[in-house]
C-alpha positions as CSV (number, residue, x, y, z in Angstrom):
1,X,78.4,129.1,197.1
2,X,80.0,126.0,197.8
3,X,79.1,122.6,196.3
4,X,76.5,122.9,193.5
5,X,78.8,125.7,192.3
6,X,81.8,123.4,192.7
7,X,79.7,120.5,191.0
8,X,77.2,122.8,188.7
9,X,78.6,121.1,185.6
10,X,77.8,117.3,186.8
11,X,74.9,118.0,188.3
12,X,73.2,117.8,185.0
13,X,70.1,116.9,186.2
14,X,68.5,116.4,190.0
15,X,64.7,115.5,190.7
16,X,63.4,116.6,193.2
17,X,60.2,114.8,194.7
18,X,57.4,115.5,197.5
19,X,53.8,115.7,198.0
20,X,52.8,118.6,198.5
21,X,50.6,120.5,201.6
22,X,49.5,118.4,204.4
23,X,50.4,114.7,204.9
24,X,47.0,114.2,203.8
25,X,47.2,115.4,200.4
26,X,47.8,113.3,197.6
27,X,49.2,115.6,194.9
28,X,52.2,113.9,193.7
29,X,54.5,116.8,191.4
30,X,57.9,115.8,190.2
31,X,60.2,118.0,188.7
32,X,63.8,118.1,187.0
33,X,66.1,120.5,185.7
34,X,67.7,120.6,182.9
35,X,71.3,121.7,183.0
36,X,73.8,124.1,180.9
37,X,72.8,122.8,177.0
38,X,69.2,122.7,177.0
39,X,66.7,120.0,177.3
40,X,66.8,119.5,173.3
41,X,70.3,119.2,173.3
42,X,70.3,115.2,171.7
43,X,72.5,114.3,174.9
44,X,72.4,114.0,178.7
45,X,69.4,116.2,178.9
46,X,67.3,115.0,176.5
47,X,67.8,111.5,178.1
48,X,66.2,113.1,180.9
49,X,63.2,114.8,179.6
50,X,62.6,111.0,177.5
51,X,62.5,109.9,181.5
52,X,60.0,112.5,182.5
53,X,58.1,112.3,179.8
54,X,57.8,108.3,180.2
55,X,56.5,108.8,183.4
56,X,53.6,111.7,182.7
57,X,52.8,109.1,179.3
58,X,52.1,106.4,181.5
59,X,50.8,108.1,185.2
60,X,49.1,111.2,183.5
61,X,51.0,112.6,185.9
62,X,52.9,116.4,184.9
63,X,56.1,117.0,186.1
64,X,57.7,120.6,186.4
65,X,60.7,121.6,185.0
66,X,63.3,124.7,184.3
67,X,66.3,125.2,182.1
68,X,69.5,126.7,183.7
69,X,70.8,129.3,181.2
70,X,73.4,130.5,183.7
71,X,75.1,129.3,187.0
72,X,73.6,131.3,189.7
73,X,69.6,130.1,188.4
74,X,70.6,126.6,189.4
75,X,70.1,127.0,193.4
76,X,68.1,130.1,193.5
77,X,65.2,128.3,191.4
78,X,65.0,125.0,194.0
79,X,64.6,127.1,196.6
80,X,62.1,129.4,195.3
81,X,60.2,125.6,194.1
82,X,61.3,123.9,197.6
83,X,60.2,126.7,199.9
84,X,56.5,126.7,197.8
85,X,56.5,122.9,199.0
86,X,56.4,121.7,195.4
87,X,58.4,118.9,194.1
88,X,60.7,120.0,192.0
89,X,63.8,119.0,190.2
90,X,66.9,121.6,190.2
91,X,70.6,122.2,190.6
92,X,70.9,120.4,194.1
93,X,73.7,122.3,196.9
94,X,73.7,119.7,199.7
95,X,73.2,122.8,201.7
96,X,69.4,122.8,200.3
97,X,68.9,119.0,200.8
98,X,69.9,120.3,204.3
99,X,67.7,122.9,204.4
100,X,64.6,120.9,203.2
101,X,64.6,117.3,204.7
102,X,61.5,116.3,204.3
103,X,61.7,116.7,200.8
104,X,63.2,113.7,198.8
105,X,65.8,114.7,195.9
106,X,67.8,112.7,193.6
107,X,71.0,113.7,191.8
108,X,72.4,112.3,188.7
109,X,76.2,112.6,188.6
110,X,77.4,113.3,191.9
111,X,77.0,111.8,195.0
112,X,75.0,113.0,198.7
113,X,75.6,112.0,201.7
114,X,72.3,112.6,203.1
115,X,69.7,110.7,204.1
116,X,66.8,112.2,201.9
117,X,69.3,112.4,198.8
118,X,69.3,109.2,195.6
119,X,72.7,110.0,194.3
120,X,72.5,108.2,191.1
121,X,76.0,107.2,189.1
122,X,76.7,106.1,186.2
123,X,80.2,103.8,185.3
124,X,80.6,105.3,182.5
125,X,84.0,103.7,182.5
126,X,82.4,100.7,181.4
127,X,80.8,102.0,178.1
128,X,83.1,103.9,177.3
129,X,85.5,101.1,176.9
130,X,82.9,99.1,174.2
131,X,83.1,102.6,172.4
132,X,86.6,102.6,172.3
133,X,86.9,99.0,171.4
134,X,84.5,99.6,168.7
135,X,86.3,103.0,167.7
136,X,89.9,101.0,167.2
137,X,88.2,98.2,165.4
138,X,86.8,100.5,162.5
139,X,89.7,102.3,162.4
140,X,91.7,102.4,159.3
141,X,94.9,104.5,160.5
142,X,95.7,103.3,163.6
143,X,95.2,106.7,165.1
144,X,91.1,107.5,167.1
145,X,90.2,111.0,168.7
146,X,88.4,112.4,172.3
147,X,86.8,115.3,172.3
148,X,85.2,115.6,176.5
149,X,83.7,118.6,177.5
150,X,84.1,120.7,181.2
151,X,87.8,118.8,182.3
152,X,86.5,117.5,185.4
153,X,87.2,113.8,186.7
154,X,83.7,112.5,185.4
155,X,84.4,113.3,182.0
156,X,88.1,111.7,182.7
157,X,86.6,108.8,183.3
158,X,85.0,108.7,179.6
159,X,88.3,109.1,178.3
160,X,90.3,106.5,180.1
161,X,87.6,103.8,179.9
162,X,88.0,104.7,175.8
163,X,91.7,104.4,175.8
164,X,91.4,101.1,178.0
165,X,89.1,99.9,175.4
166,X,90.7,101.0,172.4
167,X,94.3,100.1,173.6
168,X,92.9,95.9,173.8
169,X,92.4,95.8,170.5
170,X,95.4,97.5,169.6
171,X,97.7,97.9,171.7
172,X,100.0,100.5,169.8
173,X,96.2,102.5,168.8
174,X,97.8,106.7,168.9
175,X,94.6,108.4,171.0
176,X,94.3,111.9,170.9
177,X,92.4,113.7,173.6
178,X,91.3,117.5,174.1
179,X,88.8,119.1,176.4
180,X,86.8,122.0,175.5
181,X,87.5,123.7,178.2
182,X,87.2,124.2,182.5
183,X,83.5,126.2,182.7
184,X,80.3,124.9,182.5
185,X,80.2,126.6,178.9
186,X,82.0,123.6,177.4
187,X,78.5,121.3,177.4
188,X,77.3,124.2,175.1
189,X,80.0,124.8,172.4
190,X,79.2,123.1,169.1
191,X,82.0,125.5,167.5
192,X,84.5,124.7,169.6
193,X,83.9,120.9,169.4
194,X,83.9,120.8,165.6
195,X,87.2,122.7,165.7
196,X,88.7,120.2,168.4
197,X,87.7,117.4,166.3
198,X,88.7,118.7,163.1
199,X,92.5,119.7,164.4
200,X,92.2,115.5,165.6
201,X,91.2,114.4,162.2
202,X,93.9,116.6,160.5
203,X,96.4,114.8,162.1
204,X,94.7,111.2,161.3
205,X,92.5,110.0,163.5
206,X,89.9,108.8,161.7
207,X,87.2,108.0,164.2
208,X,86.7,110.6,167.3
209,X,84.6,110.1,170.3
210,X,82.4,112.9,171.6
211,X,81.5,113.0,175.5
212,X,80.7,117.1,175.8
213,X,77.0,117.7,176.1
214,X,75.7,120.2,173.2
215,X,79.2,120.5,171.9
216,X,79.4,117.0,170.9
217,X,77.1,117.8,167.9
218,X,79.7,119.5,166.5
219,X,82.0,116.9,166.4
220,X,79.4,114.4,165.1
221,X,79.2,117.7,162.1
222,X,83.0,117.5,161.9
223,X,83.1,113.8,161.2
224,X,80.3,114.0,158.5
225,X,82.0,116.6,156.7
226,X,85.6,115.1,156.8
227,X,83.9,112.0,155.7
228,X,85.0,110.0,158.9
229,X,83.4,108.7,161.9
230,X,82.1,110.1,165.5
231,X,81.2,108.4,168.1
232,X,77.9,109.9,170.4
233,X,77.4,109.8,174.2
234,X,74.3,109.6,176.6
235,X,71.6,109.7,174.5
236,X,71.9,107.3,170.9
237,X,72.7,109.6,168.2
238,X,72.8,107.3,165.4
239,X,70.2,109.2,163.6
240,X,71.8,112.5,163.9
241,X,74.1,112.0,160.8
242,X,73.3,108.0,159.4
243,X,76.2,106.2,158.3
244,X,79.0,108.5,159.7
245,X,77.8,108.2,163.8
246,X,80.1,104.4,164.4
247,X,77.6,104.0,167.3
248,X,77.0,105.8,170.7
249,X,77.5,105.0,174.2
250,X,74.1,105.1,175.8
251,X,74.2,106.3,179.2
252,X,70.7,105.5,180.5
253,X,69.4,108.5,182.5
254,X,66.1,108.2,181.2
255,X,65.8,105.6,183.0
256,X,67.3,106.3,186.0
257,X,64.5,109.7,185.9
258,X,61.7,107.3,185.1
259,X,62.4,105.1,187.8
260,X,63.2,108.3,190.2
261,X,59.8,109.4,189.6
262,X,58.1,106.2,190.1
263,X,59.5,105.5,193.5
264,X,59.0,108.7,194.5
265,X,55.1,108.4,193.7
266,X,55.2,105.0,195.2
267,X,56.9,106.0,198.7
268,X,59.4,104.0,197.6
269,X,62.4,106.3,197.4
270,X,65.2,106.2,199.5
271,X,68.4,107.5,200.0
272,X,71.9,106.5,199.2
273,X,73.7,105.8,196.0
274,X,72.7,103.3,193.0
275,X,75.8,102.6,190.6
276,X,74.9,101.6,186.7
277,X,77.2,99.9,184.9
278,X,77.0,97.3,181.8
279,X,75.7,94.9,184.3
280,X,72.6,96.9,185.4
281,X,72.0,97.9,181.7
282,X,73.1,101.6,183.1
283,X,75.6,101.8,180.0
284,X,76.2,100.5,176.9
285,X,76.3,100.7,172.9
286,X,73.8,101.3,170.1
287,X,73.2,99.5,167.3
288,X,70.6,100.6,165.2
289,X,69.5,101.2,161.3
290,X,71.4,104.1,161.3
291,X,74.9,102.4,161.9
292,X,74.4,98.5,161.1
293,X,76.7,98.4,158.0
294,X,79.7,100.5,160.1
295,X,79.3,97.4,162.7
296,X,80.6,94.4,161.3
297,X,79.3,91.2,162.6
298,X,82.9,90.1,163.7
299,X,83.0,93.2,165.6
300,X,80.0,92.9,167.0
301,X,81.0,89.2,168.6
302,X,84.0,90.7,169.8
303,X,81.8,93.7,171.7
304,X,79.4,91.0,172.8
305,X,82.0,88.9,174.2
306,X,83.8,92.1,175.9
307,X,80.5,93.0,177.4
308,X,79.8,89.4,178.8
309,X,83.6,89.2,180.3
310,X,83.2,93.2,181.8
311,X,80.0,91.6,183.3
312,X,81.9,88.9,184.5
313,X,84.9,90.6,186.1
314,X,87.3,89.2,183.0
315,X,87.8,92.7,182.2
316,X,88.1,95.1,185.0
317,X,87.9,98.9,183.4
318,X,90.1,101.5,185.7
319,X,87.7,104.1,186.8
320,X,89.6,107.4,186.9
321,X,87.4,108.8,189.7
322,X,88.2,105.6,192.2
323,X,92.1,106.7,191.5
């Protein structure tokens, strides 16, 4: 099966773009696919649909889409879209990028060597180290939580940028960390996360950060029931519980779909890899109605100034996945 199996969990989301029939024709028909979780799951995927549906608000323009349920949809459905000569977005093996090079894809999470591939990254390193700044600073026992999802080395990278961030404001902070597990099933376990998180509050953490997909909503749960504080990913999920969700690192696929889809309409799309950090306004932290009392504005200076120096190079934040 090779690589889209190997990378089905971070493939999350891949558009793939193309006119479609003759040169001549100018129907223009994105696509994306929603990965393991759902497109309403309040995280990665639903950043993606807020892309997609930007785009078809403002061109008119419809995209396609399809959900993968399980694994072995992912490559069978691009093909099936590819081979009708639509655009389409799906689970991405290079092998089909390969197979299809006049078609133009893009891939969020993972990186393609080929010349009709946008690999899209994220350094989520970077965010992740705000969050974890933020996380030590409202926390009253010394002691903060990690819940990730699949254990792969993206998600790795989450939770070292959190204990770089949460280790300079306290050096002597006690971080506990668990994944929920090493299949693609761990974006989609709310269960499983609430326990995770629970077991970390039960021992005193008193803040936990969630970067699992779907399953992070049941750690956001867990927090409002303990009466403590979560931390969301990708998508801002302040709202979700107000007042117990500290903030959330934003992770701006929406974006990155929106502005897929729009060079691929414009013929402006081209291969090779575009990295989004703080600096690019690819990451960062909300700060909202639903969390403005749990941010002080002392520890708001102190993430604005952190910000400005990781901008700056003052602060470099290890990426796991450069290691």
């Amino acid at each position: 099966m090779g690589f889209a199996s190997s990378l089905s969990a971070v493939l999350a989301v891949l558009l793939t773009l193309t006119l479609i029939g003759p040169a001549l024709a100018q129907e223009f028909v994105p696509a994306v696919v929603f990965d393991m979780g759902g497109k309403f799951d309040k995280s990665f995927n639903e950043a993606a649909y807020a892309g997609a549906e930007r785009f078809k608000k403002e061109t008119g323009i419809a995209y396609r889409e399809f959900e993968v349920t399980a694994e072995a949809q992912r490559e069978q459905a691009l093909r099936n879209m590819a081979r009708r000569g639509s655009a389409v977005v799906v689970g991405i093996g290079f092998s089909l990028a390969k197979e299809f090079p006049n078609l133009k894809f893009a891939i969020v999470d993972a990186v393609v060597d080929l010349p009709n591939v946008q690999s899209i990254v994220f350094k989520e390193h970077e965010g992740s180290f705000l969050v974890g700044m933020a996380a030590a600073m409202a926390s009253k026992t010394g002691k903060v939580g990690f819940v990730g999802g699949m254990d792969i080395p993206l998600i790795r990278r989450f939770a070292l940028g959190y204990e770089e961030g949460a280790r300079y404001v306290n050096p002597k902070i006690e971080i506990f960390q668990n994944m929920t597990g090493t299949t693609p099933a761990a974006w989609n376990d709310p269960t499983r996360g609430g326990e995770l998180a629970r077991s970390q509050f039960d021992r005193g953490a008193d803040v936990v950060y969630a970067a699992a997909g779907a399953t992070g909503l049941g750690v956001l749960q867990a927090a409002k029931d303990k009466g403590r504080l979560a931390i969301g990913v990708d998508s801002n999920q302040n709202h979700i519980h107000p007042g117990t969700i500290l903030t959330s690192m934003i992770k701006r696929v929406d974006l990155a779909v929106y502005e897929t889809f729009k060079a691929a309409k414009d013929g402006t799309l081209k291969g090779g890899v575009r990295s989004l950090g703080v600096a690019e306004g690819g990451v960062g932290y909300a700060i909202d109605q639903n969390n403005r009392s749990l941010i002080t504005p002392d520890m708001e200076k102190r993430l604005q100034q952190a910000r400005a120096d990781i901008v700056a190079g003052k602060i470099k934040v290890t990426d796991y996945m450069a290691k």
